[in-house]
DODREN-158491 format. One record per atom (N, C-alpha, C): residue number from 1; x, y, z; residue in one letter. Coordinates in nm, 4 decimals, padded with zeros to 6 digits. Layout:
N
+-----+----------+----------+----------+--------+
! num !       c1 !       c2 !       c3 ! residu !
+-----+----------+----------+----------+--------+
! NUM !        X !        Y !        Z !      a !
...
+-----+----------+----------+----------+--------+
***
This chain:
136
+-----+----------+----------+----------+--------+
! num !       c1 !       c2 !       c3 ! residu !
+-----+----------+----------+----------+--------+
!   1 !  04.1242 !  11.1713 ! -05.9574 !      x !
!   1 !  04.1003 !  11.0269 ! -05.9658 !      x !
!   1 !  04.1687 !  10.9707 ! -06.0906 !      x !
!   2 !  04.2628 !  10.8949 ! -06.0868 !      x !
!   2 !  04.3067 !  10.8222 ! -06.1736 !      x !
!   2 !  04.2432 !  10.6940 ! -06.2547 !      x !
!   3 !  04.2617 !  10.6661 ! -06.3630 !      x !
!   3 !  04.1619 !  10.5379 ! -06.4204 !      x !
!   3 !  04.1936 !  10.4362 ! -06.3323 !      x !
!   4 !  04.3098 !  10.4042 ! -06.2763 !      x !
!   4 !  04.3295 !  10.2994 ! -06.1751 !      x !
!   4 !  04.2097 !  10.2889 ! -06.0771 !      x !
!   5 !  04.1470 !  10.3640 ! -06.0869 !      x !
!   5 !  03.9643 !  10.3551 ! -05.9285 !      x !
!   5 !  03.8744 !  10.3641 ! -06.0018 !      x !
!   6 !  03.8825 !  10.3643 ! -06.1295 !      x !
!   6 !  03.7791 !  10.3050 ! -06.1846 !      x !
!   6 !  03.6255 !  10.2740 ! -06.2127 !      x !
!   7 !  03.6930 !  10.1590 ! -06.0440 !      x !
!   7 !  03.5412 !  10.1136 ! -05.9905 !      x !
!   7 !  03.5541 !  09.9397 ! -06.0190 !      x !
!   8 !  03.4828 !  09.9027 ! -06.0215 !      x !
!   8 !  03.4480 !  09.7677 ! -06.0681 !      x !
!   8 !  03.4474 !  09.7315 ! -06.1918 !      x !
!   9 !  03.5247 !  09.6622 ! -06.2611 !      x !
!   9 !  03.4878 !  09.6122 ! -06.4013 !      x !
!   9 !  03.3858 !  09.4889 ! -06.4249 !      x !
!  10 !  03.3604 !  09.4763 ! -06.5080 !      x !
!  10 !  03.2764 !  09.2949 ! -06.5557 !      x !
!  10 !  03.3064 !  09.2686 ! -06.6845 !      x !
!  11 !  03.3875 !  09.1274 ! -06.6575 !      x !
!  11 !  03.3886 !  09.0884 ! -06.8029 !      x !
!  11 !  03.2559 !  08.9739 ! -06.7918 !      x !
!  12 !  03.1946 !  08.9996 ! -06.9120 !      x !
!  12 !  03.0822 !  08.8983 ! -06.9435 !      x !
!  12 !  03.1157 !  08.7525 ! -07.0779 !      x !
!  13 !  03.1645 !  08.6303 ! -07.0847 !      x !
!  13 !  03.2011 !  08.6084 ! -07.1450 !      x !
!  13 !  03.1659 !  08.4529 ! -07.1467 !      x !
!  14 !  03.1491 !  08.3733 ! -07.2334 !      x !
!  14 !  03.1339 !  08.2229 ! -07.1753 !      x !
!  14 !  03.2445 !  08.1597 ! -07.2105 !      x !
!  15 !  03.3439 !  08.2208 ! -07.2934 !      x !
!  15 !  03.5058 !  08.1774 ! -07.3139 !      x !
!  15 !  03.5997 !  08.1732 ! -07.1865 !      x !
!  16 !  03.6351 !  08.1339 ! -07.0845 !      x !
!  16 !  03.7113 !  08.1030 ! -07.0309 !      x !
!  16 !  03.8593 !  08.1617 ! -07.0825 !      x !
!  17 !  03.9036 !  08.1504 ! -07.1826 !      x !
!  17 !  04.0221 !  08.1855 ! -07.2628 !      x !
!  17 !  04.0115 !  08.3081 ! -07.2659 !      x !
!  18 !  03.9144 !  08.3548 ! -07.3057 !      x !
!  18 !  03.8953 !  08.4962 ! -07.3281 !      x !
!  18 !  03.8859 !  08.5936 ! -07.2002 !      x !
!  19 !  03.7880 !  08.5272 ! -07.1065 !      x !
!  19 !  03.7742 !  08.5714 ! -07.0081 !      x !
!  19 !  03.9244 !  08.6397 ! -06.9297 !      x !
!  20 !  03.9859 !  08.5196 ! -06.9127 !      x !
!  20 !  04.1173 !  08.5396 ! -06.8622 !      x !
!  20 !  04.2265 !  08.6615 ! -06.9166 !      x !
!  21 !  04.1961 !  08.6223 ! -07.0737 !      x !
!  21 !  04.3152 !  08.7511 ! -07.1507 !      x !
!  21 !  04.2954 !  08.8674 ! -07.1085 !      x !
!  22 !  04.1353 !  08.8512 ! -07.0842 !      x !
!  22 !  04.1137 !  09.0248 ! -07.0886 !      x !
!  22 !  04.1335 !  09.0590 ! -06.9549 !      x !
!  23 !  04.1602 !  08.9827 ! -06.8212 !      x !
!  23 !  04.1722 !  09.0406 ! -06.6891 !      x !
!  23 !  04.2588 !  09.0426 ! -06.6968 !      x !
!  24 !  04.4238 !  08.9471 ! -06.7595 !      x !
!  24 !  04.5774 !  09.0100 ! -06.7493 !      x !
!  24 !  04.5543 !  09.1386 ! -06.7990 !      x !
!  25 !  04.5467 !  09.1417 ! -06.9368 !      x !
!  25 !  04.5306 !  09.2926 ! -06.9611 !      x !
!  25 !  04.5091 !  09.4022 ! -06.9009 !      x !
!  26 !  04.3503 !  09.4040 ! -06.8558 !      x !
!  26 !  04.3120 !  09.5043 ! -06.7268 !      x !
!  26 !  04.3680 !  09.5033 ! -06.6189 !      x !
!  27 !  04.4789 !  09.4054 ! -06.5796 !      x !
!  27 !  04.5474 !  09.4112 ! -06.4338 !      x !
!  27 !  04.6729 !  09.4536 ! -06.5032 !      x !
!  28 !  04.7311 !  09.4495 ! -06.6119 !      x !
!  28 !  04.8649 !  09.5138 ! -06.6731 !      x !
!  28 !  04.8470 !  09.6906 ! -06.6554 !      x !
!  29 !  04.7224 !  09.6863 ! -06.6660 !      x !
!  29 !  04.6831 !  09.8574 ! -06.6727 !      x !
!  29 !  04.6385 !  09.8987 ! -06.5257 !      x !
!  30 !  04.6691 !  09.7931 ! -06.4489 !      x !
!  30 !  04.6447 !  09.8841 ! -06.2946 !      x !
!  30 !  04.5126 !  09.8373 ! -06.2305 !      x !
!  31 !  04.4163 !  09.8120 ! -06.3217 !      x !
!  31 !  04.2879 !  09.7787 ! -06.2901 !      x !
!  31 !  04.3058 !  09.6409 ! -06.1798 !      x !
!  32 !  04.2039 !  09.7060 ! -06.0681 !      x !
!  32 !  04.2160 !  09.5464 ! -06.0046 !      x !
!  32 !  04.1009 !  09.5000 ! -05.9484 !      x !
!  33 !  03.9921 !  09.5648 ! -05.9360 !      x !
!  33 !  03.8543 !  09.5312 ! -05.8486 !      x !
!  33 !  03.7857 !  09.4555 ! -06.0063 !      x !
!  34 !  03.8294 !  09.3048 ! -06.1000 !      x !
!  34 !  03.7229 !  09.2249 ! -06.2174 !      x !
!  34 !  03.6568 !  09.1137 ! -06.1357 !      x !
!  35 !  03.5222 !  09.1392 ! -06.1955 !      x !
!  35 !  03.4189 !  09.0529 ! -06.1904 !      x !
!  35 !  03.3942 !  08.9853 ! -06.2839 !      x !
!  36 !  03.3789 !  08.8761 ! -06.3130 !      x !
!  36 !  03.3743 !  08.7858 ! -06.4299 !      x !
!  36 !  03.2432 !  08.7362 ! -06.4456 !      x !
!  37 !  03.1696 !  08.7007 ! -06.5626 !      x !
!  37 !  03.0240 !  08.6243 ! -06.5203 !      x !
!  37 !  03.0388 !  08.5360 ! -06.6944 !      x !
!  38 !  03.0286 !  08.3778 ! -06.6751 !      x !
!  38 !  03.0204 !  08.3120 ! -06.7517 !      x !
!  38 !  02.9202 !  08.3194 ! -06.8831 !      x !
!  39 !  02.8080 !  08.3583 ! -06.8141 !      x !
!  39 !  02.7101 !  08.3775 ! -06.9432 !      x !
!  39 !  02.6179 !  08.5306 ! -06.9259 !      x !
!  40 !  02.5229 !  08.5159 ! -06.9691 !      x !
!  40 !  02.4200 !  08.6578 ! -06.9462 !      x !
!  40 !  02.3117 !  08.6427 ! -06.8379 !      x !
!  41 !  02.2626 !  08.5563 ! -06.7523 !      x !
!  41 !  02.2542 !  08.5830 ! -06.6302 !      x !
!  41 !  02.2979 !  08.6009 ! -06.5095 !      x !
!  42 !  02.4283 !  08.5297 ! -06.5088 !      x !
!  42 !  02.5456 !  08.5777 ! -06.4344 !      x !
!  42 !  02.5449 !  08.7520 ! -06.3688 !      x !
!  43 !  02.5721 !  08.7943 ! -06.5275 !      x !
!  43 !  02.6392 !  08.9485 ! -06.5896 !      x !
!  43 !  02.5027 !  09.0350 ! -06.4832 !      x !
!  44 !  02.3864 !  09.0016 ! -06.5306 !      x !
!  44 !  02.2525 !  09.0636 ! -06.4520 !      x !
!  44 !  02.2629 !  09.0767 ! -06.3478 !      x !
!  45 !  02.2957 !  08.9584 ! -06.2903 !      x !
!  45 !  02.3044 !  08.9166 ! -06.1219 !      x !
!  45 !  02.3772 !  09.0131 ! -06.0415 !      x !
!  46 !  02.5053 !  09.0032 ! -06.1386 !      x !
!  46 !  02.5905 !  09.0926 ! -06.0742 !      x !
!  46 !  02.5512 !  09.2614 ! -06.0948 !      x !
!  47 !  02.4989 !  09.3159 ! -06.2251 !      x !
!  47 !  02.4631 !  09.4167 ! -06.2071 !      x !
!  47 !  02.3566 !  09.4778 ! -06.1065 !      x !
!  48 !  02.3086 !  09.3348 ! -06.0656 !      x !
!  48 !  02.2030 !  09.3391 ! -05.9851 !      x !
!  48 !  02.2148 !  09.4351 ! -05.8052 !      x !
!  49 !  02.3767 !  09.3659 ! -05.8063 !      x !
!  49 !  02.4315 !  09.3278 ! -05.6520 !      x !
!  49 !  02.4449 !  09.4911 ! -05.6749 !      x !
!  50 !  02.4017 !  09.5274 ! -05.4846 !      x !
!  50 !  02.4560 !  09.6269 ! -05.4466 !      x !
!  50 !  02.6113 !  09.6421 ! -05.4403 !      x !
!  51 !  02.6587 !  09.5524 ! -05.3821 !      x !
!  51 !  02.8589 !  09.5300 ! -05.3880 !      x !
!  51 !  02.9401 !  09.5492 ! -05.4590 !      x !
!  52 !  02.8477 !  09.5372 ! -05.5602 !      x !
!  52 !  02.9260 !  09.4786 ! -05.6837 !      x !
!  52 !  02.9101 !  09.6444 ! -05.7833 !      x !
!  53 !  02.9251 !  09.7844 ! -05.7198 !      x !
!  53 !  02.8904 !  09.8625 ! -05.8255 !      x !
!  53 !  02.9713 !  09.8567 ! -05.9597 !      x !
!  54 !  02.9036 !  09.8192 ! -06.0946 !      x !
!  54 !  03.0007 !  09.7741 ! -06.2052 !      x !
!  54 !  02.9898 !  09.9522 ! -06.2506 !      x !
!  55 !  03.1362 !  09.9660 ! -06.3080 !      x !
!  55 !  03.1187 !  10.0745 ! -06.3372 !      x !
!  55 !  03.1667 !  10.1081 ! -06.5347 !      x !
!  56 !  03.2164 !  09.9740 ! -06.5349 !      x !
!  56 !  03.3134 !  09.9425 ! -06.6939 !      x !
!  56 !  03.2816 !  09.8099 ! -06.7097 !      x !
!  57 !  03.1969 !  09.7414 ! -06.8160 !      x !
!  57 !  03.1458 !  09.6635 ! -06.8604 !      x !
!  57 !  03.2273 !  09.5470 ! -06.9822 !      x !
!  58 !  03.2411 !  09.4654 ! -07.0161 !      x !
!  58 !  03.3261 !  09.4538 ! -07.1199 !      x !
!  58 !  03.2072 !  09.2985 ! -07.1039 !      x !
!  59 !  03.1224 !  09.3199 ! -07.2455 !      x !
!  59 !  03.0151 !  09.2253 ! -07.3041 !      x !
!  59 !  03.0298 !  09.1427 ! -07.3807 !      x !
!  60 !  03.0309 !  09.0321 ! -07.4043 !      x !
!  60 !  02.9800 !  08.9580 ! -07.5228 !      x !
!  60 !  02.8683 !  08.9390 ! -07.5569 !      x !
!  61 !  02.8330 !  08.9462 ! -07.7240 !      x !
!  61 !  02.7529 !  08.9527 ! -07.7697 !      x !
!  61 !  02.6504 !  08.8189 ! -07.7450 !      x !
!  62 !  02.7788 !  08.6854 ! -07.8276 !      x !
!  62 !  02.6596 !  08.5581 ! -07.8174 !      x !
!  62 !  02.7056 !  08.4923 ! -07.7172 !      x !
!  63 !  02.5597 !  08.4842 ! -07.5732 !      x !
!  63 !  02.6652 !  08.3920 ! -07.4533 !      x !
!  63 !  02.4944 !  08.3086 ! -07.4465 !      x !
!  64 !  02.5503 !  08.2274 ! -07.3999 !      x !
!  64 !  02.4043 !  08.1217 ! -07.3411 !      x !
!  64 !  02.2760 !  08.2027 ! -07.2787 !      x !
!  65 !  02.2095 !  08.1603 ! -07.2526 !      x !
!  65 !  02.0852 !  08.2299 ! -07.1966 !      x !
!  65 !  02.0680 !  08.3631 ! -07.2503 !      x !
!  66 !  02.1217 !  08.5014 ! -07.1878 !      x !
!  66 !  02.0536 !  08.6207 ! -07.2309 !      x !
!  66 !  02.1603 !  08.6596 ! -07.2985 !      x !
!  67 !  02.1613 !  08.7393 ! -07.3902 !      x !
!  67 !  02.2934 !  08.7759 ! -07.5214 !      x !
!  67 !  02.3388 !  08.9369 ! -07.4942 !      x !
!  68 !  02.4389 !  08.9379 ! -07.4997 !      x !
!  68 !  02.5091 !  09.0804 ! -07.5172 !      x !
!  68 !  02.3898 !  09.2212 ! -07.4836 !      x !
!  69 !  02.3490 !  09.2082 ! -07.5928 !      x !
!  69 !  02.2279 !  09.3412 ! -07.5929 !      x !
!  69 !  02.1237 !  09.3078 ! -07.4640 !      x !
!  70 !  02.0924 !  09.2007 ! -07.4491 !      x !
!  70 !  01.9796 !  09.1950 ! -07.3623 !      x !
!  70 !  02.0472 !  09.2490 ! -07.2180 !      x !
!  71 !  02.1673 !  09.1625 ! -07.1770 !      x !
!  71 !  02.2497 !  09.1831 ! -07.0892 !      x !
!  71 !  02.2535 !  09.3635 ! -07.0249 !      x !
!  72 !  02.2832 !  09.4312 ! -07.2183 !      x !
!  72 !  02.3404 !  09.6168 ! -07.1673 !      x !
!  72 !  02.1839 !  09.6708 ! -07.1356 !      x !
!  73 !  02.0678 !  09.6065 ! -07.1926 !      x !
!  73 !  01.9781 !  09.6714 ! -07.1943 !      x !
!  73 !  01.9051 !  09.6696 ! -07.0128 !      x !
!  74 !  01.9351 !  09.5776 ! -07.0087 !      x !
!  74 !  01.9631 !  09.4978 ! -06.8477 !      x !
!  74 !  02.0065 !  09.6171 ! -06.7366 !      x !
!  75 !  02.1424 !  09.6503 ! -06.7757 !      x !
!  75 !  02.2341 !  09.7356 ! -06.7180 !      x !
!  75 !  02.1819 !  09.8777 ! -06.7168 !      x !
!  76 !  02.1467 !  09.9066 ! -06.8271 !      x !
!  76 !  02.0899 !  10.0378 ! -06.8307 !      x !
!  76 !  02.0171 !  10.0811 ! -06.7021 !      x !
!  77 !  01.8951 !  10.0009 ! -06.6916 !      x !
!  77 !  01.8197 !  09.9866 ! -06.5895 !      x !
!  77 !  01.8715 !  09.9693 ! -06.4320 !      x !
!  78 !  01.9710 !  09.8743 ! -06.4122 !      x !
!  78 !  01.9947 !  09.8289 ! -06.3214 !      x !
!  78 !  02.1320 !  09.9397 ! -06.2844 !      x !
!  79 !  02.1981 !  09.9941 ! -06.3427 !      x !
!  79 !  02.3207 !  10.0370 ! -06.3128 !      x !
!  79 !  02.3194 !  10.1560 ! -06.4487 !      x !
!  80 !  02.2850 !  10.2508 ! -06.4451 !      x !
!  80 !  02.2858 !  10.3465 ! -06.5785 !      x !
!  80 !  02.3671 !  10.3940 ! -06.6130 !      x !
!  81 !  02.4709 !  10.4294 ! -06.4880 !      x !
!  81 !  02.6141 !  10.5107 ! -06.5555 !      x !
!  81 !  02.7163 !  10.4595 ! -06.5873 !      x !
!  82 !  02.6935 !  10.2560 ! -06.5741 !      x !
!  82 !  02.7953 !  10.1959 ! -06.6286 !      x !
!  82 !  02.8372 !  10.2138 ! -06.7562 !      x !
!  83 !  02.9653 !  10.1881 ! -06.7696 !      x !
!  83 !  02.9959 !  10.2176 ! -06.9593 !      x !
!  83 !  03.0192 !  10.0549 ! -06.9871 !      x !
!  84 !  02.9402 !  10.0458 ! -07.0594 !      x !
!  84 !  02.9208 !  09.8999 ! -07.1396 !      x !
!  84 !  03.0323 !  09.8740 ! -07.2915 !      x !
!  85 !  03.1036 !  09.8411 ! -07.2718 !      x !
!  85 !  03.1977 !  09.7910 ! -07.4127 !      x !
!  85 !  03.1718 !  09.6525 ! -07.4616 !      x !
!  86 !  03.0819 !  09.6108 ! -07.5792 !      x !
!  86 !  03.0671 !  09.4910 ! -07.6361 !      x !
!  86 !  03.1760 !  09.4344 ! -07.7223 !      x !
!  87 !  03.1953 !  09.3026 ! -07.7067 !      x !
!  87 !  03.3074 !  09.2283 ! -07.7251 !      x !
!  87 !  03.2112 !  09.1151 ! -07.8427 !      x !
!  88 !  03.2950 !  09.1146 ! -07.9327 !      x !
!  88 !  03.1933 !  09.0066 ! -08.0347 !      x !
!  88 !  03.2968 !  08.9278 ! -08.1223 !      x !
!  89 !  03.3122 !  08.8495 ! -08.1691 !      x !
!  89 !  03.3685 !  08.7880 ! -08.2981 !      x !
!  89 !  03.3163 !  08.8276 ! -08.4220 !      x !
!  90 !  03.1914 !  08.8587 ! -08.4454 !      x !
!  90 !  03.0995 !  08.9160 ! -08.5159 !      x !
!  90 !  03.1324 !  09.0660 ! -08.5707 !      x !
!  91 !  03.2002 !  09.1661 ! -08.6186 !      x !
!  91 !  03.2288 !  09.3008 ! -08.6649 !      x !
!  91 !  03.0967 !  09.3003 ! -08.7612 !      x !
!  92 !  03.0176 !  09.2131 ! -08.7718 !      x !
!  92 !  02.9418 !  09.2953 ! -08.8882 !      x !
!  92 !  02.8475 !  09.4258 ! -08.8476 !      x !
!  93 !  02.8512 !  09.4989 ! -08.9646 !      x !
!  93 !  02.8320 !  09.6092 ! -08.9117 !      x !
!  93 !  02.6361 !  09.6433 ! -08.8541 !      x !
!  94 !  02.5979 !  09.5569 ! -08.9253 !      x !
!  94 !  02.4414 !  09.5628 ! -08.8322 !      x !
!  94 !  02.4800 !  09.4827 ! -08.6725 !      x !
!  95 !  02.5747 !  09.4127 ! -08.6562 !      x !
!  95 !  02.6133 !  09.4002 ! -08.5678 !      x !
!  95 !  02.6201 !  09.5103 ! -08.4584 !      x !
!  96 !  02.7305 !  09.5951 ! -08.5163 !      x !
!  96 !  02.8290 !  09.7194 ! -08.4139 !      x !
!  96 !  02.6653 !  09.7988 ! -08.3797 !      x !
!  97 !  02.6044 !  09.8212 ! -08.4832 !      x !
!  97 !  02.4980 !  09.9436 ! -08.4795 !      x !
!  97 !  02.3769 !  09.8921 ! -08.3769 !      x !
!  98 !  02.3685 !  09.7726 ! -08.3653 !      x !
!  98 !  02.2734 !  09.6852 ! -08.2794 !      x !
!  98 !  02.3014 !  09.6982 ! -08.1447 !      x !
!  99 !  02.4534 !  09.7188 ! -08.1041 !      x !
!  99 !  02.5051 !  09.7168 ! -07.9922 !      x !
!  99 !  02.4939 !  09.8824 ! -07.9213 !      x !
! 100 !  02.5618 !  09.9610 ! -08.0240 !      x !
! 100 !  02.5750 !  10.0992 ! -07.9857 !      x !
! 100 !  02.4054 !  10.1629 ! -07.9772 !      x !
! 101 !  02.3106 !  10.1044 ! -08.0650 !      x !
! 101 !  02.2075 !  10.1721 ! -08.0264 !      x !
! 101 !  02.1135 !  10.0840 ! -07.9160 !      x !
! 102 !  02.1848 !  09.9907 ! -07.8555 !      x !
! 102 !  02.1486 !  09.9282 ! -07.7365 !      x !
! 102 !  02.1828 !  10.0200 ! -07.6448 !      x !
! 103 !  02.2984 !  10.1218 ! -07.6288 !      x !
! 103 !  02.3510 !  10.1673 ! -07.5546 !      x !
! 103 !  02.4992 !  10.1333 ! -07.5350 !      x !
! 104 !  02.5460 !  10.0544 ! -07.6085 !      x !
! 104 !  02.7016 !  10.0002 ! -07.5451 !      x !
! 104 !  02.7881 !  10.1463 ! -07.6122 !      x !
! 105 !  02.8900 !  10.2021 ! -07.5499 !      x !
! 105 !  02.9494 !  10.2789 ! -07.5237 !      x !
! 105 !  03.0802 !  10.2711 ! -07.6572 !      x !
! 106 !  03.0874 !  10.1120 ! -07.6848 !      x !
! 106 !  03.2356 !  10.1099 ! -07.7772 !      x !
! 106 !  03.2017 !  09.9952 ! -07.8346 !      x !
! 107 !  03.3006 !  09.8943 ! -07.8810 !      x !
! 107 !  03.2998 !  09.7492 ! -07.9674 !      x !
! 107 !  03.4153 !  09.7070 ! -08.0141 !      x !
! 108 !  03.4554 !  09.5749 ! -07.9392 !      x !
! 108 !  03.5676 !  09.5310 ! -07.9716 !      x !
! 108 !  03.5395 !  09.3906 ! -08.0749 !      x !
! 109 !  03.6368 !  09.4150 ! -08.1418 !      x !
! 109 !  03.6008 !  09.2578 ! -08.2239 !      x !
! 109 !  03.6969 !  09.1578 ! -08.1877 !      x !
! 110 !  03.6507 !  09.0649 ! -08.1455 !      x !
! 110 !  03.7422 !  08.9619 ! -08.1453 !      x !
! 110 !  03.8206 !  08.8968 ! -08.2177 !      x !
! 111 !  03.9146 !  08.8241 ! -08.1991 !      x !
! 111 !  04.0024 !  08.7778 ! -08.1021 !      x !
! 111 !  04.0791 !  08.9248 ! -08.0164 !      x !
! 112 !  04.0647 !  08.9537 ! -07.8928 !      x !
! 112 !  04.0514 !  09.0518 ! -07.7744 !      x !
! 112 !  04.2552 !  09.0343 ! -07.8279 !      x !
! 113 !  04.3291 !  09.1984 ! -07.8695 !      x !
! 113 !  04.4049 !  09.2010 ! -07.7906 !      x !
! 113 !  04.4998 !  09.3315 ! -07.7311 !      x !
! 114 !  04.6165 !  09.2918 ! -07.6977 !      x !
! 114 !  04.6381 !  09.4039 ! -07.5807 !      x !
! 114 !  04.6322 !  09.5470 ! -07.6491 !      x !
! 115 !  04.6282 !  09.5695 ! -07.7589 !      x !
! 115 !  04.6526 !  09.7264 ! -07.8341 !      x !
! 115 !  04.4738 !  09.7429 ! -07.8128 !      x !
! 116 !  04.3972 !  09.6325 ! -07.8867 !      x !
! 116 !  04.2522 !  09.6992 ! -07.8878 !      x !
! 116 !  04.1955 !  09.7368 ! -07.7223 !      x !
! 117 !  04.2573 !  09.6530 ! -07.6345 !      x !
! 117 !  04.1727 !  09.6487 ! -07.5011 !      x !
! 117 !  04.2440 !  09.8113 ! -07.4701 !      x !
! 118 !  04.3714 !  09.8259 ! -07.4884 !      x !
! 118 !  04.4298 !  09.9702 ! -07.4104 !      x !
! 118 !  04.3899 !  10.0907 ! -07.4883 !      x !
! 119 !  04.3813 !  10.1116 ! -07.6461 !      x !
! 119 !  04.2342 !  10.1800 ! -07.6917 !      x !
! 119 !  04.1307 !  10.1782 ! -07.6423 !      x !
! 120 !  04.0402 !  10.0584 ! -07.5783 !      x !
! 120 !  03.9366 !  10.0688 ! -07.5670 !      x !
! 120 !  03.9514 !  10.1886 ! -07.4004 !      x !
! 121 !  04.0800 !  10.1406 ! -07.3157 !      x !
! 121 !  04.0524 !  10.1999 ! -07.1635 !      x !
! 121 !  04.0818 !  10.3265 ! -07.1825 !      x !
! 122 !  04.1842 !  10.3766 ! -07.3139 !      x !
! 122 !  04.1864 !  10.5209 ! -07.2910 !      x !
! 122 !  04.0546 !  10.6160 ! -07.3197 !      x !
! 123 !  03.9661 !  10.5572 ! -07.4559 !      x !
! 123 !  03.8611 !  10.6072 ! -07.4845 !      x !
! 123 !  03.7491 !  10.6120 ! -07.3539 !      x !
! 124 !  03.7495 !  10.5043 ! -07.2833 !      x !
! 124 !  03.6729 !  10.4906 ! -07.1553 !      x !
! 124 !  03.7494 !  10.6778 ! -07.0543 !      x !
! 125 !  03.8174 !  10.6216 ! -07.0497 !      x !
! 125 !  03.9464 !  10.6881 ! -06.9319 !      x !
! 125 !  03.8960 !  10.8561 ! -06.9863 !      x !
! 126 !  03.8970 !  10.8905 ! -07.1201 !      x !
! 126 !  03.8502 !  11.0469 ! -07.2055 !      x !
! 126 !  03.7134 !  11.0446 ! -07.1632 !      x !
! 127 !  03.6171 !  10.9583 ! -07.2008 !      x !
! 127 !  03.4940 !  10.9607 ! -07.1967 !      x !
! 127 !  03.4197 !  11.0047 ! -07.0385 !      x !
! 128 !  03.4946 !  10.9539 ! -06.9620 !      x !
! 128 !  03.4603 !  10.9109 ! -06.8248 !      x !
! 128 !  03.4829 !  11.1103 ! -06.7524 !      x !
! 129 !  03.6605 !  11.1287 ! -06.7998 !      x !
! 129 !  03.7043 !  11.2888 ! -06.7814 !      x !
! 129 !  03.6186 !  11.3661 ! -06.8632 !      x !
! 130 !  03.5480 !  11.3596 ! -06.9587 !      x !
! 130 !  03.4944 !  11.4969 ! -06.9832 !      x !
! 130 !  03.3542 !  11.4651 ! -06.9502 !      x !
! 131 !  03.2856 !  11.3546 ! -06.9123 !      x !
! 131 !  03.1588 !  11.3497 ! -06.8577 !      x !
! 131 !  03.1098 !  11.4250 ! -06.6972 !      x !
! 132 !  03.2940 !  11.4122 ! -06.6326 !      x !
! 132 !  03.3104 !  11.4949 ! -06.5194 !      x !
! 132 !  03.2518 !  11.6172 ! -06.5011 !      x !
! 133 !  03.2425 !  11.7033 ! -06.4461 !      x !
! 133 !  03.1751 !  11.8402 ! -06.4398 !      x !
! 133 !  03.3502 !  11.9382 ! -06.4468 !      x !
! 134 !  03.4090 !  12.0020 ! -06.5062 !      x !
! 134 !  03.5008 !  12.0551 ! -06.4892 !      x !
! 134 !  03.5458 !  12.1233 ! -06.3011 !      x !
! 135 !  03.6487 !  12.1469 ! -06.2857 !      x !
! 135 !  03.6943 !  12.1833 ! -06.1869 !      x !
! 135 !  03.7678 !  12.3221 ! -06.1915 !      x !
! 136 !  03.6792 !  12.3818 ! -06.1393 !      x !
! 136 !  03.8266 !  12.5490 ! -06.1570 !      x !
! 136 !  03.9845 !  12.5351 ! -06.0964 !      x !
+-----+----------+----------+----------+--------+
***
């Protein structure tokens, strides 16, 4: 299986601008099944949907209604083996540690661009291969 199947991505974002950068990106890298959700009930909804299995997450921290963390903590529950990557403007570091011991998997700081997002898919892409069960 190549990172190209993936699965489903979600960007969670209430930036519009942002939203967008980050799906050229993920479609520059092959990726093509993104789900987008404007704020943090959106993001739920969709983790919600059977259809919709999200399998690569890409969060923002501060969105209207439910926020970043509430969102992964959300996911956990609803979808457990998704890998959650939080997206913030925010780097502070009670920040990053708030996120990762929410469960989010990585942390991008904003302004999103193409070097951090293709770091972020190879670390996904490693993470994902050795979580595999090996193959003789």
């Amino acid at each position: 299986m190549t990172h190209h199947e993936a699965g489903n991505i979600l960007i969670a974002d209430d930036e519009p601008a942002m939203r967008q950068l980050l799906s050229s990106v993920l479609r520059s890298h092959g990726y093509r099944s993104i789900c987008t959700a404007a704020d943090g009930q959106q993001a739920i909804d969709l983790f919600g949907r059977d259809d919709c299995r999200i399998d690569l997450a890409f969060i923002d921290l501060n969105m209207p209604g439910f926020g970043g963390l509430e969102v992964i903590a959300m996911a956990k529950t609803l979808r457990p083996c998704c890998y959650c990557v939080v997206v913030s403007g925010n780097s502070d570091l009670s920040n990053v540690m708030a996120a990762i011991q929410g469960g989010a998997r990585g942390f991008i700081v904003k302004p999103y661009t193409a070097a951090k997002i293709s770091d972020m898919l190879e670390k996904y892409t490693r993470d994902m291969a050795a979580a595999r069960p090996a193959r003789d």
